[in-house]
N, C-alpha and C positions, 0 to 999 in steps of 0.2 A: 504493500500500500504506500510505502515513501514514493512510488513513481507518480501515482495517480495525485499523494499531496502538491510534488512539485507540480506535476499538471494545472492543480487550483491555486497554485500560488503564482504559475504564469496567468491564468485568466482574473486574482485577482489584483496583482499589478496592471493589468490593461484595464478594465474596469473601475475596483474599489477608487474611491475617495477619500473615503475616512479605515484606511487598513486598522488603525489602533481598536474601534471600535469593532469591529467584527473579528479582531482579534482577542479581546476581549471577551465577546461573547464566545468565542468558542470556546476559552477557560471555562467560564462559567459553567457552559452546557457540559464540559468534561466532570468536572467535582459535580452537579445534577448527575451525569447517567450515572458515575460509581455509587451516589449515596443514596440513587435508584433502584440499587440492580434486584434488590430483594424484591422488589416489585416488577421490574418491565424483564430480568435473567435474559439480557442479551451479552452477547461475547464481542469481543475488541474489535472484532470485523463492523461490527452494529454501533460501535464508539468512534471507529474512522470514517462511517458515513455521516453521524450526524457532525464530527466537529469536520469533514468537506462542506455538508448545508450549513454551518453553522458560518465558516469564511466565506462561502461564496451569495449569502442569503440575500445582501444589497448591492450586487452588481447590474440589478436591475435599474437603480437608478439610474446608470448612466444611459438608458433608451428612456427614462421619464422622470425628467429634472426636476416635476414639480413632486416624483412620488408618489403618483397616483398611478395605478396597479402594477408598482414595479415589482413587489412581491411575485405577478405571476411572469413579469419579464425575468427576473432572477432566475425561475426555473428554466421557462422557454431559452436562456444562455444555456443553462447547463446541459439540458436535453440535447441543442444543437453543437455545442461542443465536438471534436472530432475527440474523444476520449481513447490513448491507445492504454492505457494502464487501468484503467477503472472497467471490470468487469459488469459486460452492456446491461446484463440482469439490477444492478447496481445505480445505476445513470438514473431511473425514473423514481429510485428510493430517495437519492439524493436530492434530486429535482424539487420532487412533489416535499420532501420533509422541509426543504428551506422555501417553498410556497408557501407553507400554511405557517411559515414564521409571524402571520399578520392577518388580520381580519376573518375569514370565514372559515370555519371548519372543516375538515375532511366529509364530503360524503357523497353519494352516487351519482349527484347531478352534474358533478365535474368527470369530465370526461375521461381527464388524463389521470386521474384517480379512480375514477368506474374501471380502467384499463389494468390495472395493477392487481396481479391476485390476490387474493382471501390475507395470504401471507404476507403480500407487499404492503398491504393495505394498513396491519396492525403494524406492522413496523414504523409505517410514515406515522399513522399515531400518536405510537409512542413516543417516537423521537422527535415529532413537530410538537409535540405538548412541551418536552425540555427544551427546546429550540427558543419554543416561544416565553418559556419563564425566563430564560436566561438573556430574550433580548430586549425582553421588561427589564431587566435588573441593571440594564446596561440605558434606562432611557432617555436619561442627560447624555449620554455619550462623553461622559466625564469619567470614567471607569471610579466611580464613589462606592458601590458595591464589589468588594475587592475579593469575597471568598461566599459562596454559599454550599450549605448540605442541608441534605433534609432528613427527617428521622417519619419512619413508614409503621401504620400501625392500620389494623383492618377499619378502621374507622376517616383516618384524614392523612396527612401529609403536611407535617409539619417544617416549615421553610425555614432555617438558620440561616440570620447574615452576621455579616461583619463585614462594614462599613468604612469609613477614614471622612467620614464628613455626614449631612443630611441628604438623606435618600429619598425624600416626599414623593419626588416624580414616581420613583421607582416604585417604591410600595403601592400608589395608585395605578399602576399599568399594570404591578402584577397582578390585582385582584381585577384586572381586566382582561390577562389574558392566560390567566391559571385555567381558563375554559376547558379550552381541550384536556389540560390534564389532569381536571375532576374528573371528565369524560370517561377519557382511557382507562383509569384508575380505579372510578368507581370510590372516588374518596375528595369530602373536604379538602382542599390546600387553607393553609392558615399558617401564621407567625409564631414564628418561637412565644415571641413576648405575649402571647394572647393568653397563653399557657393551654 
């Protein structure tokens, strides 16, 4: 998988803008899937797909300056991509997981997620649900949320941060966009400090 990263980090040099921040977020989403794993049990292969969605999630900007549905430009890059290291099974996981890093859920009416097996389908899930907390936690684009883990219990999902400043943004986005990963989960998201 190092060929298929350098791959994403040629497209997100021609692309990104803001490299620090989607690099950032792909910390994030890495400490998310480990202190996940008792819940979503995917393996390293299923952690280098999401932190590829995780860097390459806003390269869609540069087709929609204003931001308005660069999220599904982000994927349509990577799908078009000539990928030689990223195994093609893998291309539409990675796609669709850093699509759904924003606005609308996973579900049958989108085509290029209709198109995805049974199996591709929980994975983008899974992995767009931490995708999407971790680019909440990033939503000043001031990397102010500097470590997060979460502690899994059959009831919620308890979010720990640690901070190095005020997080307001952040904490409001993510109980904006923990959606999906009530969904998937089947469990509350909530803050450490709520107890």
């Amino acid at each position: 998988m190092e060929k298929a990263l350098a791959e994403a980090e040629s497209l997100l040099s021609r692309y990104e803008e803001e490299p620090e921040h989607v690099r950032h977020v792909a910390l994030l989403s890495g400490q998310l899937f480990e202190s996940l794993r008792h819940w979503h049990g995917r393996d390293a292969e299923a952690r280098c797909y999401l932190h590829l969605a995780a860097l390459l999630h806003d390269i869609g900007w540069s087709q929609s300056p204003t931001g308005r549905g660069h999220h599904k430009w982000s994927a349509k890059l990577i799908e078009q991509h000539p990928w030689k290291h990223l195994p093609p099974e893998a291309v539409p996981v990675v796609a669709q997981t850093a699509r759904y890093h924003r606005k609308a859920l996973p579900c049958d009416e989108h085509g290029s997620f209709r198109r995805l097996s049974a199996k591709q389908q929980r994975m983008v899930c899974e992995l767009g649900a931490i995708l999407r907390v971790a680019d909440a936690l990033d939503r000043s684009h001031a990397q102010v949320v500097r470590e997060v883990a979460a502690r899994v219990s059959t009831e919620r999902i308890e979010l720990l941060i640690a901070a190095s400043g005020a997080w307001f943004n952040e904490r409001v986005m993510v109980s904006r966009k923990c959606d999906l990963l009530e969904v998937a989960s089947g469990r509350k998201v909530v803050f450490g400090e709520e107890g």
